[in-house]
DOMI-52390 format. One record per residue (C-alpha): residue number from 1; x, y, z. Coordinates in nm, 2 decimals, decimal comma. Layout:
<sites>
mardren | X | Y | Z
NUM | X | Y | Z
...
</sites>
This chain:
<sites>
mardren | X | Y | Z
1 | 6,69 | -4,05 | -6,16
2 | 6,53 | -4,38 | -6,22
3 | 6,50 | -4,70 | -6,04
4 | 6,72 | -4,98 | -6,19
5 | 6,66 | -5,32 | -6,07
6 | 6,88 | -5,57 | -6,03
7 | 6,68 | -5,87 | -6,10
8 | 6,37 | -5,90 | -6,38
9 | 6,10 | -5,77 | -6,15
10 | 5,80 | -5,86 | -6,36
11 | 5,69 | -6,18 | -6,12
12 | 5,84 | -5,98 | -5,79
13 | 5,66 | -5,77 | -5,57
14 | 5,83 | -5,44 | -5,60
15 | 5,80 | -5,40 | -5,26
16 | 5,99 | -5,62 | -5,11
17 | 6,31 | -5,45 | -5,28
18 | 6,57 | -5,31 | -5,09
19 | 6,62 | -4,95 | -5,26
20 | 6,96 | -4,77 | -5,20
21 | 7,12 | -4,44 | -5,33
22 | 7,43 | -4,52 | -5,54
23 | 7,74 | -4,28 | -5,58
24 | 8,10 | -4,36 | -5,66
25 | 8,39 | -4,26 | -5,41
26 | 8,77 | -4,29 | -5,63
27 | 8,68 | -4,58 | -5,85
28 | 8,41 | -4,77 | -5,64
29 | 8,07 | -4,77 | -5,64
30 | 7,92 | -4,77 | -5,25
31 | 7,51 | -4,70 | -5,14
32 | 7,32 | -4,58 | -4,88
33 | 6,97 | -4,69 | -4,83
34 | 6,67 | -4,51 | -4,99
35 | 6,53 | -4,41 | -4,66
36 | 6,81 | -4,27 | -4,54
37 | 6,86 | -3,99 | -4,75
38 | 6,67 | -3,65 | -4,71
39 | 6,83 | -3,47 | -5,01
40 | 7,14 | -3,44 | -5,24
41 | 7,28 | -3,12 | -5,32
42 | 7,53 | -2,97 | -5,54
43 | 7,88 | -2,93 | -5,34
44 | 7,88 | -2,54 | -5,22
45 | 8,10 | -2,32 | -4,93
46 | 8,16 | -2,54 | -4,62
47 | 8,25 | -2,35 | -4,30
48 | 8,52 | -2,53 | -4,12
49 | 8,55 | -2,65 | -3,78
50 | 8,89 | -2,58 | -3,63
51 | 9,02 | -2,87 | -3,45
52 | 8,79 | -3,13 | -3,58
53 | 8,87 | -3,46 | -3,72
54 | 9,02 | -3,43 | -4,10
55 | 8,73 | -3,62 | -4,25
56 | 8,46 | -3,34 | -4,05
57 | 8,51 | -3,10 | -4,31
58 | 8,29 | -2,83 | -4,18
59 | 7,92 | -2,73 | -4,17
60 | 7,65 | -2,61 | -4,40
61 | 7,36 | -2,40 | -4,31
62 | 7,09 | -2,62 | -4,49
63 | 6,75 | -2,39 | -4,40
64 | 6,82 | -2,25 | -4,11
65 | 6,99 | -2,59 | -3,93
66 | 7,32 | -2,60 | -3,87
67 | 7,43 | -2,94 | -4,03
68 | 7,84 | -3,13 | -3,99
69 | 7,94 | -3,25 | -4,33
70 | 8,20 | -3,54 | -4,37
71 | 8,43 | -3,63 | -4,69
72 | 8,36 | -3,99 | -4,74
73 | 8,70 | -4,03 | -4,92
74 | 8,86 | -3,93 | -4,59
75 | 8,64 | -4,17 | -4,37
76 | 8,77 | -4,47 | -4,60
77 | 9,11 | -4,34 | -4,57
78 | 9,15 | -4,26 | -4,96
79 | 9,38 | -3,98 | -5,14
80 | 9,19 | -3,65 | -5,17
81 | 9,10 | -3,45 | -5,46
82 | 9,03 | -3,14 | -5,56
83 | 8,60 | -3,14 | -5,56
84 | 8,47 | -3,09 | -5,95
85 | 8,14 | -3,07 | -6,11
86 | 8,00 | -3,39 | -6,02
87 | 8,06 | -3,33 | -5,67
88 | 7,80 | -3,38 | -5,44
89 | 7,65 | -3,36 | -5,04
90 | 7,42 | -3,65 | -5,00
91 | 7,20 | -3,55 | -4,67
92 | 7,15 | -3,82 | -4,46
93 | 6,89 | -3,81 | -4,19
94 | 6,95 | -4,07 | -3,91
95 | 6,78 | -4,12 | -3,58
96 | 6,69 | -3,77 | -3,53
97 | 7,08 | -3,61 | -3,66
98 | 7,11 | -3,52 | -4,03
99 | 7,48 | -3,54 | -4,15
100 | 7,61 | -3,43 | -4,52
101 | 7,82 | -3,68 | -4,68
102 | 8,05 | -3,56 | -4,95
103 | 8,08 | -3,77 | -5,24
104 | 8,29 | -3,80 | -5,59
105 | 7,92 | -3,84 | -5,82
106 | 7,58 | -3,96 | -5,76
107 | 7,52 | -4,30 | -5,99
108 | 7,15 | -4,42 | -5,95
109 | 6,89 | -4,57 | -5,75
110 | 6,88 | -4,93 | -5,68
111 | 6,67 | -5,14 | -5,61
112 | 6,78 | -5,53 | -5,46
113 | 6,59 | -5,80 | -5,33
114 | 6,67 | -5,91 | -5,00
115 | 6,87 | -6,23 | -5,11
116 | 7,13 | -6,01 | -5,35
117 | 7,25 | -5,87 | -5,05
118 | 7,52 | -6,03 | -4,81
119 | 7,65 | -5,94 | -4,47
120 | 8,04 | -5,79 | -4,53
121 | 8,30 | -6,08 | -4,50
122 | 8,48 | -6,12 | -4,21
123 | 8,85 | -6,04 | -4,35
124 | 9,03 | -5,94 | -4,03
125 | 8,94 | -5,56 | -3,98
126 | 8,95 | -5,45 | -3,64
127 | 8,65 | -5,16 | -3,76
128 | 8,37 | -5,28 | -4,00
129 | 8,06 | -5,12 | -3,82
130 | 7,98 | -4,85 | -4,11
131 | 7,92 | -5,17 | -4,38
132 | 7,59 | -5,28 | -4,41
133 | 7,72 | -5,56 | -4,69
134 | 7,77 | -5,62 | -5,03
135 | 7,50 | -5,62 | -5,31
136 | 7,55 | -5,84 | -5,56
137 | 7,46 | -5,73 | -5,93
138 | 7,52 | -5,91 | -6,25
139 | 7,95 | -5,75 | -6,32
140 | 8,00 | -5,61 | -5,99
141 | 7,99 | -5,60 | -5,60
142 | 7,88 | -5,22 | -5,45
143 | 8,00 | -5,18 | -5,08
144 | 7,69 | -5,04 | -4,89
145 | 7,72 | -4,84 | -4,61
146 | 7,52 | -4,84 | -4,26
147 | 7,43 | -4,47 | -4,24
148 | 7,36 | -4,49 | -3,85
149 | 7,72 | -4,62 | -3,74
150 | 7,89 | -4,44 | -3,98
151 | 7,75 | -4,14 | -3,83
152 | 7,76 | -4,26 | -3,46
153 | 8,12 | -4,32 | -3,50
154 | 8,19 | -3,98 | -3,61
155 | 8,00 | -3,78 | -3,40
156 | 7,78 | -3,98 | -3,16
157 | 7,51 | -3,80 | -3,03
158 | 7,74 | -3,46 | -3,04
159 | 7,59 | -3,11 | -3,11
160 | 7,80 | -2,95 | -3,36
161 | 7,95 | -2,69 | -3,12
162 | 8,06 | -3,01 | -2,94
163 | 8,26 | -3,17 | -3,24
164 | 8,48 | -2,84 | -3,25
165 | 8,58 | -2,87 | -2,89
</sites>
């Protein structure tokens, strides 16, 4: 997976890029920053947790640690589908929890300078905690996601045995 800029970067230093893990969710493209993420792995065998929330959609034993997985379609309130090929479990590691995220396809790495991305408009929702903003390419907006409220919100600073109670 390579780096795609948004911007010509040849005057730029490289480091002060924003770099965030792109993947589509239904027909939108949403990201996660770089730093966030400890690995992506093929979707595989969840075990559930009975009388969790819909989008909790089980666990994953991920070397030895015990780690909740969440359907991002569910979180955003879209239709699920069935999970296919491209499916994925982006593992996000967040002050000290590590979460699995499970989305429709991973798309790239990208990389955004500081002015290319905006705060989210204020359009009336009651909720917007878990967006970070909007980066702004060339054709397109991609909604990016604040990994540490979107996990707060679901969990908090709950053990897994405490989100099946």
């Amino acid at each position: 997976m390579s780096t795609r800029h948004s911007s010509a970067t040849s005057s730029n230093d490289s480091s002060a890029f924003l770099q965030f893990l792109t993947f589509r969710v239904a027909t939108e493209e949403y990201g996660v920053e770089l730093l966030s993420v400890q690995e992506i792995r093929a979707f595989s065998t969840l075990t559930p947790l009975p009388g969790s929330p819909p989008h909790v959609k089980g666990v994953i034993n991920l070397r030895g640690v015990l780690v909740p997985v969440i359907g991002l379609r569910e979180r955003l309130n879209l239709e699920s589908i069935p999970y296919d090929r491209y499916t994925v479990i982006v593992v996000l590691h967040v002050k000290g929890r590590v979460v699995g995220v499970i989305v429709d396809a991973v798309s790239d790495v990208l990389a955004l300078s500081p002015n290319e991305v905006d705060p989210s408009p204020d359009i009336g929702l009651s909720d917007r905690t878990f967006l970070r903003g909007l980066g702004k390419l060339k054709d397109k907006l991609i909604t990016l996601l604040e990994p540490s409220s979107l996990i707060h919100e679901l969990i908090g600073t709950a053990t897994v045995e405490e989100i099946a109670a």
